[in-house]
C-alpha positions, 0 to 999 in steps of 0.5 A: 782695202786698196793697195797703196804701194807698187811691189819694188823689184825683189833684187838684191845687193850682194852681201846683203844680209839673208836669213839662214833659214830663209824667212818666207817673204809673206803674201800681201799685205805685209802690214795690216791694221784694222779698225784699231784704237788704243786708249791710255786711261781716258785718253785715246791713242789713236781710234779706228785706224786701218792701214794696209801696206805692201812691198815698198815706201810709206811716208808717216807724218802728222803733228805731235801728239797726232798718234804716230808713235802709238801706231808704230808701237802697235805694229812693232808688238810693243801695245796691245791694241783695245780694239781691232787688230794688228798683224805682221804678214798674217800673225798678230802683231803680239807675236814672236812669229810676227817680230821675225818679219819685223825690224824696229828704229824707235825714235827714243834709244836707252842703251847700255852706255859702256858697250862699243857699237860693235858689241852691242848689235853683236849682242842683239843679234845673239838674242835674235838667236843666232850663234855667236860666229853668225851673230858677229857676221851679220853684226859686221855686214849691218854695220857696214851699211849703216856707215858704222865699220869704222867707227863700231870699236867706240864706246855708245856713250861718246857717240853723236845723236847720228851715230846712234842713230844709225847703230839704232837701224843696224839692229833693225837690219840684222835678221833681214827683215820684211818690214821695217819701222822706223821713228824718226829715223833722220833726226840728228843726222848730217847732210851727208849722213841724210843722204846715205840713210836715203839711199839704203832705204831705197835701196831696201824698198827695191828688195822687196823690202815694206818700210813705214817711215815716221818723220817730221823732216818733210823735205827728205820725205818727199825723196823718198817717196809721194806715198803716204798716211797723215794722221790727226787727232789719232786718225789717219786722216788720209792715205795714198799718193799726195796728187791722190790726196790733193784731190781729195780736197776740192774745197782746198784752193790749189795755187797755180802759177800759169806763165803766157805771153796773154797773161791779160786775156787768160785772168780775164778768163779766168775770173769768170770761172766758179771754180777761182777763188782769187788770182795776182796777175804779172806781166806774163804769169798767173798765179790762180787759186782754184778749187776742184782741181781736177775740172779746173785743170779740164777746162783750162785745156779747153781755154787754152785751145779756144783762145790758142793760148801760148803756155810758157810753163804751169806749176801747182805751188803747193802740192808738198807734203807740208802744204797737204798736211797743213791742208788737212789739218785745217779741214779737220 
């Protein structure tokens, strides 16, 4: 199974949360899913789905209903798979040695309303095991880097879907985990809150740290990271960067806009070629849709020498993660 991700430089920030005694980082992967279906009654969950991650950033995105959720709660130990396998650094994903390695962010929270912020990841992180002088250290330090420190003394009932949001990935944080899985975990929250929770999680991806991000919020996806696995129909339809991805559907016409002062010999040219399937010529641009991208591109080199073209500018207009997912979904 290939490597999708890059190991991410293993520094740390100082302050950082470590556990005591250290977790062993565990040896590649940190996350592996093979041939795994889930069904609930006659309905099937998600089917025959393998999934393979190291150190770094993974993007998970599909349509409702499309099993993202079930993926992510059968990592998280949550489900039991009906087939296949699901571990967490070499144990199964049911276990309490595989949940040391692992931190949770579901999308949907039930907390105990009347607690503070503050005493309700001190109390997680007593149940993790750790003494009560432990558990109020670690509490105080995820809380800080969630942006919560100074508002952790309110009641949970009075906070906003952002702020519970990021108490929600304080929890997940406390034990230092190796992976990190996370539901939505951009919903609800202001810009500024947005940015911030982009930051950490870059920041965790260059500690080493292996995150496996659900979200709808495509645009804040995709600073985050190219890397990622759509699923559809309960599948995952397709994993790795999304150039890698784009290129997988040859059949898909990519659009291309080509700016050239001989934008006239350029479409004239163009037409000729099997791989165009249409084309909007300006004054000085072209806007092609050409299938196999790949061979398409080679022999647009070749044209531009030939006719010594001048090339102001290209752009692929539609290598986004919405426009991919949007690509796929139609081709299944």
């Amino acid at each position: 199974m290939p490597d999708l991700l890059e190991s991410a430089d293993a520094s740390r920030r100082s302050g950082a949360l470590t556990a005591s005694p250290p977790i062993p980082r565990p040896a590649s992967p940190i996350l592996l899913c093979e041939h795994v279906s889930k069904w609930y009654g006659p309905v099937i969950g998600i089917n025959q789905v393998s999934l393979e991650l190291r150190p770094g950033i993974t993007g998970l995105v599909g349509h409702n209903g499309s099993g993202k959720t079930t993926l992510l709660r059968l990592a998280a130990g949550q489900l039991r798979p009906d087939l296949g396998r699901v571990q967490i650094a070499g144990q199964d994903a049911w276990s309490p040695e595989a949940k040391r390695h692992l931190g949770y962010c579901p999308e949907l929270d039930r907390f105990y309303e009347e607690m503070s912020g503050r005493r309700f990841v001190e109390s997680m992180a007593q149940l993790c095991g750790y003494a009560r002088r432990e558990a109020l250290r670690r509490a105080a330090v995820a809380l800080e880097r969630v942006g919560m420190i100074d508002r952790a003394h309110r009641p949970l009932a009075g906070y906003s879907k952002g702020m519970r949001q990021r108490i929600k990935l304080a929890q997940a944080l406390l034990h230092d985990p190796a992976l990190l899985l996370l539901d939505e975990p951009l919903s609800g929250i202001d810009p500024i809150g947005r940015r911030e929770s982009v930051e950490l999680f870059l920041e965790l991806a260059r500690q080493g740290k292996c995150l496996l991000i659900s979200s709808h919020e495509l645009e804040e996806l995709e600073k985050l990271t190219d890397h990622v696995a759509i699923m559809a129909a309960g599948r995952v339809a397709a994993v790795g960067t999304l150039g890698q991805i784009r290129e997988l559907l040859d059949d898909q016409p990519l659009s291309i806009c080509i700016r050239c002062e001989q934008a006239l010999t350029l479409a004239t040219r163009l037409l000729e070629w099997d791989e165009v399937v249409g084309l909007d010529r300006y004054d000085h641009a072209v806007v092609v849709r050409a299938r196999n991208p790949r061979r398409f591109f080679q022999r647009l080199g070749q044209l531009v020498i030939e006719e010594d073209l001048d090339i102001r500018h290209l752009e692929t207009l539609d290598e986004s993660t919405q426009d991919v997912l949007g690509y796929l979904l139609t081709k299944r």
